[in-house]
py3Dmol code that shows the C-alpha trace and the ligand (Angstrom):
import py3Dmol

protein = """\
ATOM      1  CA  UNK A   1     -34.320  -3.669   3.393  1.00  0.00           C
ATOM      2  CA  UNK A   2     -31.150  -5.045   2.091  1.00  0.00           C
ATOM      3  CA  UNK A   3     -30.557  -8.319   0.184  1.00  0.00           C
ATOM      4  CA  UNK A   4     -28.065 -10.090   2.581  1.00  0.00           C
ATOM      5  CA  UNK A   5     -24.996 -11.576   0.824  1.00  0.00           C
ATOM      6  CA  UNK A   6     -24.394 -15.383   1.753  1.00  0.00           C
ATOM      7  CA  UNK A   7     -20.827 -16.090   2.721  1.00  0.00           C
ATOM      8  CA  UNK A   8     -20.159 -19.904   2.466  1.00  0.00           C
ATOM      9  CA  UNK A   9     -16.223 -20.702   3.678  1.00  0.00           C
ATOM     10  CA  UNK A  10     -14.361 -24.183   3.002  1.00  0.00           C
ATOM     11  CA  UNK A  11     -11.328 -24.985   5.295  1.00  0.00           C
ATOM     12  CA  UNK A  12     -10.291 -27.998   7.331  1.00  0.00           C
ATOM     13  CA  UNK A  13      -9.394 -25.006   9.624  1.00  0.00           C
ATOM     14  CA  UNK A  14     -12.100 -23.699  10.028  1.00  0.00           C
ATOM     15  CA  UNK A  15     -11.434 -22.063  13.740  1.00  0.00           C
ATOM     16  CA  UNK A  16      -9.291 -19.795  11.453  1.00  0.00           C
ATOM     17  CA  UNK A  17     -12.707 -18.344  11.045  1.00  0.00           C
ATOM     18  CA  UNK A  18     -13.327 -17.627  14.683  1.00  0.00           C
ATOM     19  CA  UNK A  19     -12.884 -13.796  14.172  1.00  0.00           C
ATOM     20  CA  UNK A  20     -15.532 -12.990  12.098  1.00  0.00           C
ATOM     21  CA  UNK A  21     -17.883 -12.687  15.364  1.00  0.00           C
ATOM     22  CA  UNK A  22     -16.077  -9.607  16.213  1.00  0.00           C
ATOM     23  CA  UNK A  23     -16.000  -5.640  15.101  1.00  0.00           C
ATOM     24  CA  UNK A  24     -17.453  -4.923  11.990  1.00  0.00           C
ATOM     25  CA  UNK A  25     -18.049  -8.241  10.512  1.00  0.00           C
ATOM     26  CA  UNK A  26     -19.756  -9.390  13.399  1.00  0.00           C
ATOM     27  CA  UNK A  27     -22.147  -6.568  13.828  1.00  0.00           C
ATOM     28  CA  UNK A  28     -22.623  -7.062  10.056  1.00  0.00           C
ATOM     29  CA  UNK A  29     -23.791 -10.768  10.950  1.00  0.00           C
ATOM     30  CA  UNK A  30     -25.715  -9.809  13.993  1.00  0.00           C
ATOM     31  CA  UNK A  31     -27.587  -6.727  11.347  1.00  0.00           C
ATOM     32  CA  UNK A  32     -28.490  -9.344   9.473  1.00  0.00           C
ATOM     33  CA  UNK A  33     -26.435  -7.743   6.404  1.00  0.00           C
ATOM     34  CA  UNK A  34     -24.534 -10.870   5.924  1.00  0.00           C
ATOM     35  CA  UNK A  35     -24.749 -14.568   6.450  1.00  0.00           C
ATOM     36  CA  UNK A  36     -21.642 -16.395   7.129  1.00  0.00           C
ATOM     37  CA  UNK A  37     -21.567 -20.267   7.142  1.00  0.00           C
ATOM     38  CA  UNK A  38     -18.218 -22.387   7.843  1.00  0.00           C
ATOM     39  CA  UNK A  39     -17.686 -25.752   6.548  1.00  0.00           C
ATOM     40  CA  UNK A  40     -14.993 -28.376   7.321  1.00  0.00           C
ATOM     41  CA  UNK A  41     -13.366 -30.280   4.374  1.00  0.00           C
ATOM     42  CA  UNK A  42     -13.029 -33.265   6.323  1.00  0.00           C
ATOM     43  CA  UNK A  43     -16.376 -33.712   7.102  1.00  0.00           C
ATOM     44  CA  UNK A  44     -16.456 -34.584   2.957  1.00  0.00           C
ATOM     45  CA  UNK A  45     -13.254 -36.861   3.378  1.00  0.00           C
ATOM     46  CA  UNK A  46     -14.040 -40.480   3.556  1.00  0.00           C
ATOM     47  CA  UNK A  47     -11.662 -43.839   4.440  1.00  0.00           C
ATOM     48  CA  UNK A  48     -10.118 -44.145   7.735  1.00  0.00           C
ATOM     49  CA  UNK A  49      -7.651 -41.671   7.986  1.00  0.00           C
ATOM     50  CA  UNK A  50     -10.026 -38.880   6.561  1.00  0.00           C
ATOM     51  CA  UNK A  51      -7.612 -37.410   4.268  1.00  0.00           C
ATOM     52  CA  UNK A  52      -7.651 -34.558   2.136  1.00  0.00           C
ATOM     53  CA  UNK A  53      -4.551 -34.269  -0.122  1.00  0.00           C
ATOM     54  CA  UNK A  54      -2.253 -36.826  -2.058  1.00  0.00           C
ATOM     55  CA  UNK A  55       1.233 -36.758  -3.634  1.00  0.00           C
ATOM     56  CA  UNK A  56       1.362 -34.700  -7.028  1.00  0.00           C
ATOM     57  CA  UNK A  57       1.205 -36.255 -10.446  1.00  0.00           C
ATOM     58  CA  UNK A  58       4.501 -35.845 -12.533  1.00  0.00           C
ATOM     59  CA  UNK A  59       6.291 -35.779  -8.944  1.00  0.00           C
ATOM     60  CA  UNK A  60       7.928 -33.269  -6.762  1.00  0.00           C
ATOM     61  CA  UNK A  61       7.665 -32.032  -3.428  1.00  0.00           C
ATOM     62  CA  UNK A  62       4.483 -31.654  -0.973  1.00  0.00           C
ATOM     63  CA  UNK A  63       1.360 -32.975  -1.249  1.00  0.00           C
ATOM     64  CA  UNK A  64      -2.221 -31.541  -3.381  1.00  0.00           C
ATOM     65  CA  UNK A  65      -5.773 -31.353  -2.120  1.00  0.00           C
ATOM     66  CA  UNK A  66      -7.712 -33.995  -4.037  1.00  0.00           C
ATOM     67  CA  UNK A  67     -10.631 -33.051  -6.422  1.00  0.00           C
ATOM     68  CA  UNK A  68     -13.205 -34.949  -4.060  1.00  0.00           C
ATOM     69  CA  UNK A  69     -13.814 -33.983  -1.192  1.00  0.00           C
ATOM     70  CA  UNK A  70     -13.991 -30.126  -3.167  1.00  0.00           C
ATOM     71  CA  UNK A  71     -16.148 -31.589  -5.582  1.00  0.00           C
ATOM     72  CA  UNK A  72     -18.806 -32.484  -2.568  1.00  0.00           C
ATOM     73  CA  UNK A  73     -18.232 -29.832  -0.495  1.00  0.00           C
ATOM     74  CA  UNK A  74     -18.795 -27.131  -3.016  1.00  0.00           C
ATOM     75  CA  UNK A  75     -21.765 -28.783  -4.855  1.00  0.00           C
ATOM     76  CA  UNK A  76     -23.683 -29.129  -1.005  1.00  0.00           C
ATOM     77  CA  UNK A  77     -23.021 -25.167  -0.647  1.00  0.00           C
ATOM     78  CA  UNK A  78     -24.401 -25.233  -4.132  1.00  0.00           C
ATOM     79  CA  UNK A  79     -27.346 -27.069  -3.565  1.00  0.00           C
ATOM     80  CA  UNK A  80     -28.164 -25.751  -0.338  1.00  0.00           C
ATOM     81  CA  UNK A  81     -28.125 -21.854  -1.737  1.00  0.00           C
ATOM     82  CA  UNK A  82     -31.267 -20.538  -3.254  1.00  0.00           C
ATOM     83  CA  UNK A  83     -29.033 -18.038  -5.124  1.00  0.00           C
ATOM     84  CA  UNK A  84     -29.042 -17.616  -8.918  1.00  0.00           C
ATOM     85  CA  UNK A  85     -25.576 -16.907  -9.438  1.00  0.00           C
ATOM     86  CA  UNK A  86     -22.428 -17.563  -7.156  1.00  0.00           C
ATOM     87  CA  UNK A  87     -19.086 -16.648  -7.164  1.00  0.00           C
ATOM     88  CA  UNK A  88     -16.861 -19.256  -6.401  1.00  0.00           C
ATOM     89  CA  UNK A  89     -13.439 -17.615  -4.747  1.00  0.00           C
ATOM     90  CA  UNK A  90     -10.298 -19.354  -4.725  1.00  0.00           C
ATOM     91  CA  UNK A  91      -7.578 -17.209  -2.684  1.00  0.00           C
ATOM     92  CA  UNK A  92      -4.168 -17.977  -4.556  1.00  0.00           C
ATOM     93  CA  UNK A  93      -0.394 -16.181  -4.965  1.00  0.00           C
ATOM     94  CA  UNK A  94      -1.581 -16.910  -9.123  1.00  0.00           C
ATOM     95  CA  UNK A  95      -4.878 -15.074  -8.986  1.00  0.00           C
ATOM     96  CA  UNK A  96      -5.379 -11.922 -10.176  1.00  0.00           C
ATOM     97  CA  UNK A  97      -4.830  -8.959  -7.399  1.00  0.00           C
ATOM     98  CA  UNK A  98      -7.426  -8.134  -5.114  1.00  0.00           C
ATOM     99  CA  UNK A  99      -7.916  -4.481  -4.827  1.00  0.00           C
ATOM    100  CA  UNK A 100     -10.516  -1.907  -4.210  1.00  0.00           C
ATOM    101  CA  UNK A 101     -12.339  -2.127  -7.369  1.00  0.00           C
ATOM    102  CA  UNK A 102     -12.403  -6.314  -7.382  1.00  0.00           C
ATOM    103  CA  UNK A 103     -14.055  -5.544  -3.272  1.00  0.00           C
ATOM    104  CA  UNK A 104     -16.430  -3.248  -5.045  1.00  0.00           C
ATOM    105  CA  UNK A 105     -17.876  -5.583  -7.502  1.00  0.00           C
ATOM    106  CA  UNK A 106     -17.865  -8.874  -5.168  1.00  0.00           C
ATOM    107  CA  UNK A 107     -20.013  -5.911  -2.532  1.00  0.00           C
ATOM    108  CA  UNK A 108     -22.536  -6.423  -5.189  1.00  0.00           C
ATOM    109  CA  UNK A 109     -22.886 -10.139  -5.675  1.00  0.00           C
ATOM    110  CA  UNK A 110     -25.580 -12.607  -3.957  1.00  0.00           C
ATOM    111  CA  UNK A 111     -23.281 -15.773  -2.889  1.00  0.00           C
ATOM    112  CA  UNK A 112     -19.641 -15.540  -2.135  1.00  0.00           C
ATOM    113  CA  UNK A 113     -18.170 -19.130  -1.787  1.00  0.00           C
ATOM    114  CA  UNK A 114     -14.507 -19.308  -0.360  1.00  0.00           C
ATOM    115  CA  UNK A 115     -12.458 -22.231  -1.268  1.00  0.00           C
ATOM    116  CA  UNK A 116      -9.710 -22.150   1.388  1.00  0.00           C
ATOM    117  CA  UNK A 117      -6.637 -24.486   0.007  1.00  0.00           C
ATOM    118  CA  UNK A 118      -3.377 -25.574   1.721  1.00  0.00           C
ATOM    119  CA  UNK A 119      -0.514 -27.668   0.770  1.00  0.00           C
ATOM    120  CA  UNK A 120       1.049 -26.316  -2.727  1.00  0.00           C
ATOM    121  CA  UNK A 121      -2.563 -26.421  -3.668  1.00  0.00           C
ATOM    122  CA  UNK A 122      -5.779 -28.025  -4.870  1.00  0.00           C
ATOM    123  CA  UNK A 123      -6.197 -30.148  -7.786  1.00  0.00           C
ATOM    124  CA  UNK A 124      -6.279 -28.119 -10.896  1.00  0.00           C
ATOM    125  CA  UNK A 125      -9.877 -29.554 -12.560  1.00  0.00           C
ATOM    126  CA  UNK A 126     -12.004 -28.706  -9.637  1.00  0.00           C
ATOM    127  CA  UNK A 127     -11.828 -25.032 -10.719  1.00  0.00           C
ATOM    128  CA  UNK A 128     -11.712 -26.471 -14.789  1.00  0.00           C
ATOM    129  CA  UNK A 129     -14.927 -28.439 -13.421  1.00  0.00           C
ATOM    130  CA  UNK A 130     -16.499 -25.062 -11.685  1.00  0.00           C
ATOM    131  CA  UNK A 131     -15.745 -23.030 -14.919  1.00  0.00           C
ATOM    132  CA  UNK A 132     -18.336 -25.228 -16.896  1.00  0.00           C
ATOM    133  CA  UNK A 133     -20.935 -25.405 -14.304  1.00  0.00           C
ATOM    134  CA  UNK A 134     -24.307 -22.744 -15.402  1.00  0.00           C
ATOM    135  CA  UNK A 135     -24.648 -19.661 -12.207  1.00  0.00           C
ATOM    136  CA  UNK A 136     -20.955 -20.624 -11.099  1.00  0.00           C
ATOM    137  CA  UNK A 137     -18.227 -17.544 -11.799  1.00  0.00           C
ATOM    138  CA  UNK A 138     -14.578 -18.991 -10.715  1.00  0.00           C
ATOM    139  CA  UNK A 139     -12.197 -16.015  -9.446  1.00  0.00           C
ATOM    140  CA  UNK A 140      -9.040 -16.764  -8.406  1.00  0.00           C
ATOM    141  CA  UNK A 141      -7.191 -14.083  -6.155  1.00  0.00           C
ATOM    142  CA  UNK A 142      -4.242 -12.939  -4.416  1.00  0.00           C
ATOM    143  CA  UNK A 143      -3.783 -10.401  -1.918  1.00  0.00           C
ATOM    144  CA  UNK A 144      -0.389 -10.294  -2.554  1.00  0.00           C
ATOM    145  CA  UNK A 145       3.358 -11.397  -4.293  1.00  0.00           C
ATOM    146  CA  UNK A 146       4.266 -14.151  -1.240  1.00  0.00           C
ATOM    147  CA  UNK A 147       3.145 -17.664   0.398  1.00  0.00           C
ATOM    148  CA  UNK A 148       0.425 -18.260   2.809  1.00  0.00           C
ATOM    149  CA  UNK A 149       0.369 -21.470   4.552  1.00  0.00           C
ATOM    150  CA  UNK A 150      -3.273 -21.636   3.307  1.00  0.00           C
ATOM    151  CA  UNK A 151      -6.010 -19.394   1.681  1.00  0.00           C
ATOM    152  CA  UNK A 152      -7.845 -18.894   5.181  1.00  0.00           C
ATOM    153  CA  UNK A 153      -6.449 -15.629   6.056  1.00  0.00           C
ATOM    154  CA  UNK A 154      -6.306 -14.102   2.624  1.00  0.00           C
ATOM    155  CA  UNK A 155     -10.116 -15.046   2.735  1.00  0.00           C
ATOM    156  CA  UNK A 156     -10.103 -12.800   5.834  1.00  0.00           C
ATOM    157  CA  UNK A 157      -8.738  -9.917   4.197  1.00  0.00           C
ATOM    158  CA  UNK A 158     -11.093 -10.879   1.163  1.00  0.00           C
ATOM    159  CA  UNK A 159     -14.185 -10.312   2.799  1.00  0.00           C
ATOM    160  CA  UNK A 160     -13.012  -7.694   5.172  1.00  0.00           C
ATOM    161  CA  UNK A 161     -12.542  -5.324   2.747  1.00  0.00           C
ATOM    162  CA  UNK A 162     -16.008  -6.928   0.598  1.00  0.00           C
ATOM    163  CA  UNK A 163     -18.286  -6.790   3.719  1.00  0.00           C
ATOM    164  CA  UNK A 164     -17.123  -2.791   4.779  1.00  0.00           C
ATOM    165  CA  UNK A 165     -18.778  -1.381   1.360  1.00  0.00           C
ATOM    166  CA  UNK A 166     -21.906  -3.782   1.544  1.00  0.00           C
ATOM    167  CA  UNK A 167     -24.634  -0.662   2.412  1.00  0.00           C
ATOM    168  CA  UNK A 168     -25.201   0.248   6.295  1.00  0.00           C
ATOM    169  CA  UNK A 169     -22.523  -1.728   6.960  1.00  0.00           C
ATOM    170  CA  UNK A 170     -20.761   1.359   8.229  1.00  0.00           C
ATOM    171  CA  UNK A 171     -21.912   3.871  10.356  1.00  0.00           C
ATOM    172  CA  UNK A 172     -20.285   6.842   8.493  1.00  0.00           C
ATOM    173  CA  UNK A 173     -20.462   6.182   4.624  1.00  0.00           C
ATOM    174  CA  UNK A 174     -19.303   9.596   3.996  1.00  0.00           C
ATOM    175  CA  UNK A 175     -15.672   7.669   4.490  1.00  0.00           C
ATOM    176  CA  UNK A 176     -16.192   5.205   1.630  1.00  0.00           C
ATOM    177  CA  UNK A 177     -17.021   7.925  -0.225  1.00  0.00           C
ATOM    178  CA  UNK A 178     -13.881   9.830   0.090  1.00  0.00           C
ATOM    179  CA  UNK A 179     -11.745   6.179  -0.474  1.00  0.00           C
ATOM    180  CA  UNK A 180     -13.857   5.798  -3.792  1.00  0.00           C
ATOM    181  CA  UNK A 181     -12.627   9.243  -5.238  1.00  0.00           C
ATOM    182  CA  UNK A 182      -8.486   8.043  -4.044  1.00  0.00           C
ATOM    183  CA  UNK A 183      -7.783   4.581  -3.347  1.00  0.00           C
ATOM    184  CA  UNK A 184      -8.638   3.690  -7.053  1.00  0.00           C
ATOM    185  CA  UNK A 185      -6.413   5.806  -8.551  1.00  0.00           C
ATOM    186  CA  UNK A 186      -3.653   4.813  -6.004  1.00  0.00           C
ATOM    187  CA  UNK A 187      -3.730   7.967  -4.235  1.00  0.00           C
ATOM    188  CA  UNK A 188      -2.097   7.908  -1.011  1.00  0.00           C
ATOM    189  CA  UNK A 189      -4.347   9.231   1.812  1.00  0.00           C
ATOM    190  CA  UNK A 190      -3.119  12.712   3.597  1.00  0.00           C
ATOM    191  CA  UNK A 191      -1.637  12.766   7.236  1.00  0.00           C
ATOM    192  CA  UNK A 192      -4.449  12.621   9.827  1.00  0.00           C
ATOM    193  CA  UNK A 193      -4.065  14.257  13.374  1.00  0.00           C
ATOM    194  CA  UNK A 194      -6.510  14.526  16.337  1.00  0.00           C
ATOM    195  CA  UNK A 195      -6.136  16.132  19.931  1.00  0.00           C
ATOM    196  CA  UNK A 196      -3.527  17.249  21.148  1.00  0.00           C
ATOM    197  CA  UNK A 197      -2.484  19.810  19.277  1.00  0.00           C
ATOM    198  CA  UNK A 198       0.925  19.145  20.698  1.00  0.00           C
ATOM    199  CA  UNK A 199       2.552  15.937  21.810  1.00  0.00           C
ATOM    200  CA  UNK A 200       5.707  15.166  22.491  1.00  0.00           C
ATOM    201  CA  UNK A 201       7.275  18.523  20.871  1.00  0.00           C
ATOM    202  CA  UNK A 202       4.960  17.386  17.584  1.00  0.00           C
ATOM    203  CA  UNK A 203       3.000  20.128  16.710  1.00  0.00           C
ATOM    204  CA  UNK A 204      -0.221  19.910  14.010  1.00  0.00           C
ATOM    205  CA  UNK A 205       0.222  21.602  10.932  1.00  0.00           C
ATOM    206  CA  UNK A 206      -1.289  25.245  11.357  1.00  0.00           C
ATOM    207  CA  UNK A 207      -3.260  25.176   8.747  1.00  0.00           C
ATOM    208  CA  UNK A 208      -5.607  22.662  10.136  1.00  0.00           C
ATOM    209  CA  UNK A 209      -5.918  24.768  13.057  1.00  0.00           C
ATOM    210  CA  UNK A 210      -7.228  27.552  10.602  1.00  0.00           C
ATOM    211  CA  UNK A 211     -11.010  26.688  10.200  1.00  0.00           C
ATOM    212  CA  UNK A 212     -10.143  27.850   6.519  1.00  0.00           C
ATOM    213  CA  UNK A 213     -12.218  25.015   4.835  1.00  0.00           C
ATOM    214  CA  UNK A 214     -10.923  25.927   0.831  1.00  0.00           C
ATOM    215  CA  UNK A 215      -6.610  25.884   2.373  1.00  0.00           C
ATOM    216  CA  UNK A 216      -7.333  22.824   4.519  1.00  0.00           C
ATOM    217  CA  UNK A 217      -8.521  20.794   1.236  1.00  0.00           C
ATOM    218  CA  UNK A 218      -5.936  22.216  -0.454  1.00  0.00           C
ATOM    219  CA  UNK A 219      -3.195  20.836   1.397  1.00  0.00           C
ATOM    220  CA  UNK A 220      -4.507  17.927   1.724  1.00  0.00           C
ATOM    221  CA  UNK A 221      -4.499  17.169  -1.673  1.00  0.00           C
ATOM    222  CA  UNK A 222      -0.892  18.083  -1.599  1.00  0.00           C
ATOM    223  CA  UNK A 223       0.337  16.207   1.173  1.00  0.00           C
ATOM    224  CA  UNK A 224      -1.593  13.144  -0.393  1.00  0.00           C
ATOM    225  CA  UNK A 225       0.204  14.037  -4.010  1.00  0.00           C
ATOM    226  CA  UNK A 226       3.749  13.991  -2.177  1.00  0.00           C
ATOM    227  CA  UNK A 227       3.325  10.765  -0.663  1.00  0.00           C
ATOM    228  CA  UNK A 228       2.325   9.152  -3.250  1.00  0.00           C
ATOM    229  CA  UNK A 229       5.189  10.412  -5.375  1.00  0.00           C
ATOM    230  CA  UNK A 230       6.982   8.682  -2.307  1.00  0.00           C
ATOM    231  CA  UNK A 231       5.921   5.639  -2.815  1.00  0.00           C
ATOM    232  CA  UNK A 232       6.234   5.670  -6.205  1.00  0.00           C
ATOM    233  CA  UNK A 233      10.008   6.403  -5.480  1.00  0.00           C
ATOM    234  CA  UNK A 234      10.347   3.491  -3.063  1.00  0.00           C
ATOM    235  CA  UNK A 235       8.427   1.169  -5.057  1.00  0.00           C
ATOM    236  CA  UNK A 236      10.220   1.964  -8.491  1.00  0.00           C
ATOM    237  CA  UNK A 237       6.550   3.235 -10.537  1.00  0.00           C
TER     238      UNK A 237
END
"""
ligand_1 = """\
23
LIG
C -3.116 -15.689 -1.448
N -1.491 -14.283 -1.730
C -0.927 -15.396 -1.263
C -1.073 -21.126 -1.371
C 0.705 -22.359 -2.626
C 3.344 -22.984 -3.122
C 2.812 -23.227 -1.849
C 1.481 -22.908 -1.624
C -5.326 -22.594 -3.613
O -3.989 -22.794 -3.831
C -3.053 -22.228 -3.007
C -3.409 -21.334 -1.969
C -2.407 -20.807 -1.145
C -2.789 -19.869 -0.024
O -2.942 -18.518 -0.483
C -1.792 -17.718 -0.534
C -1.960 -16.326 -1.056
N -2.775 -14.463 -1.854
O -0.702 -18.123 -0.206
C -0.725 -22.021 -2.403
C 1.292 -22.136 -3.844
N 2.598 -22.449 -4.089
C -1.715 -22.554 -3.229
"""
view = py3Dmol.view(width=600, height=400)
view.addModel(protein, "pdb")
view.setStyle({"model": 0}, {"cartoon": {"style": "trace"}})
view.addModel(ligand_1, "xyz")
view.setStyle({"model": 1}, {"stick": {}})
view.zoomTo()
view.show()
C-alpha cells in the first residue's frame, strides 16, 4: 500500500521520545505507516567523560554541541537509509515557522531526520556541511517566538502534526479535509458543541438544532469569520 516514511531522531534524551508509542503516532507505527528510530548522541561521543558540547568560540556564556559527534551520528542514519533523498530537520527559535503548509509538504517526503540540539546550540558548519552533501535538504524550524531547553519537544510537535496527514493515518479524513480549506488561510475554526443540549444554564445555538443543512453552514462560516477578526484584534494583524 503506502510508502512508509522513515523517522530517524538524534537526542542525548532520547526517553523524551517515549510518547510516540501512544495515540495516533503509535498506531501509525504499529500500521506500519511510519518507522520511527531513536538514536543517542552519546553513543557517537568518545574520551572519558563522553561529552557532547564545548565552550563557544569568540566567548560568552553556555556551552555548543560540537560538530562530531553530529557529523557521525547523522552520516550512520545516512548510510543506514536506503532513501534517495532526506530531509535533514533542525528544530530552532531561528528557523523558519512551522505551519500547516511546511506539515503538508514534509507528509510527502521519504526520510525525515531530526537533529535534536540543546545548550545555545550546535555548531554552525554541521548544517553548512549538510547543505553541500547530494539527497540531503537542511530545514531549520521553529514552532514558535520563545526558548526550549532543547529541540526534542518541538520535534514532537513537528511530527505530530507531519504524521496526522500521512494517508490512513486517520480514521476520518473528511476532517483534514475541512482544515485544508481553513487553517491555511488562518481561519479560525467555528464553536463546536455536542450533547447536552443544555449544561449548566449553556444552551446550543438553535440553529444547530435546526437540521437546516444550508443556515447551519452559514453560520458557521460566520462565527469562524468573527473569531478570527478576534484574534486579529488581540494579536495586532
Ligand atoms: C524551536 N521554537 C523554539 C534552542 C537556543 C538560546 C538558547 C537555546 C538547534 O539549536 C537550538 C535549538 C533549541 C531548541 O529549540 C527551541 C525552539 N522552536 O528552543 C536553541 C537558542 N538560543 C538552539
Amino acid at each position: 500500500m503506502m510508502n512508509k516514511i522513515t523517522f530517524d531522531l538524534i537526542s542525548i534524551f532520547p526517553d523524551y521520545f517515549a510518547p510516540l508509542k501512544l495515540s495516533l503516532i503509535g498506531k501509525a507505527e504499529e500500521n506500519g505507516l511510519v518507522e520511527i528510530k531513536i538514536h543517542d548522541l552519546r553513543d557517537q561521543a568518545h574520551g572519558v567523560h563522553k561529552s557532547v558540547d564545548d565552550t563557544p568560540y569568540g566567548g560568552g556564556a553556555g556551552m555548543v554541541m560540537s560538530p562530531e559527534p553530529w557529523g557521525a551520528a547523522i552520516d550512520q542514519v545516512l548510510a543506514s537509509s536506503d532513501a534517495t533523498t532526506h530531509e535533514l530537520i533542525v528544530l530552532t527559535p531561528a528557523g523558519e515557522k512551522l505551519t500547516q503548509v511546511v506539515a503538508a509538504e514534509l507528509a510527502t517526503k521519504e526520510h525525515l531526520i531530526f537533529a535534536c540540539g540543546r545548550y545555545e546550540g550546535i555548531d554552525h558548519r554541521v548544517t553548512e556541511h549538510y547543505r553541500t552533501v547530494p539527497g540531503v535538504r537542511v530545514r531549520e524550524l521553529s514552532i514558535g517566538d520563545y526558548v526550549l531547553g532543547g529541540g526534542e519537544v518541538a520535534t514532537l510537535v513537528t511530527m505530530e502534526a507531519v504524521i496526522r496527514l500521512i494517508p490512513g493515518v486517520l480514521g476520518n479524513p473528511d476532517s483534514l479535509v475541512e482544515e485544508s480549506h481553513s487553517l491555511p488561510e488562518n481561519v479560525v475554526e467555528y464553536p463546536n458543541y455536542t450533547k447536552p443540549a443544555s449544561w449548566r444554564g449553556l444552551e446550543v445555538p438553535e440553529v444547530l438544532l435546526s437540521g437546516n443543512h444550508a443556515l447551519i453552514k452559514k453560520w458557521r462560516t460566520e462565527q469562524a469569520q468573527t473569531r478570527t477578526r478576534k484574534l486579529g484584534e488581540q494579536t495586532g494583524e
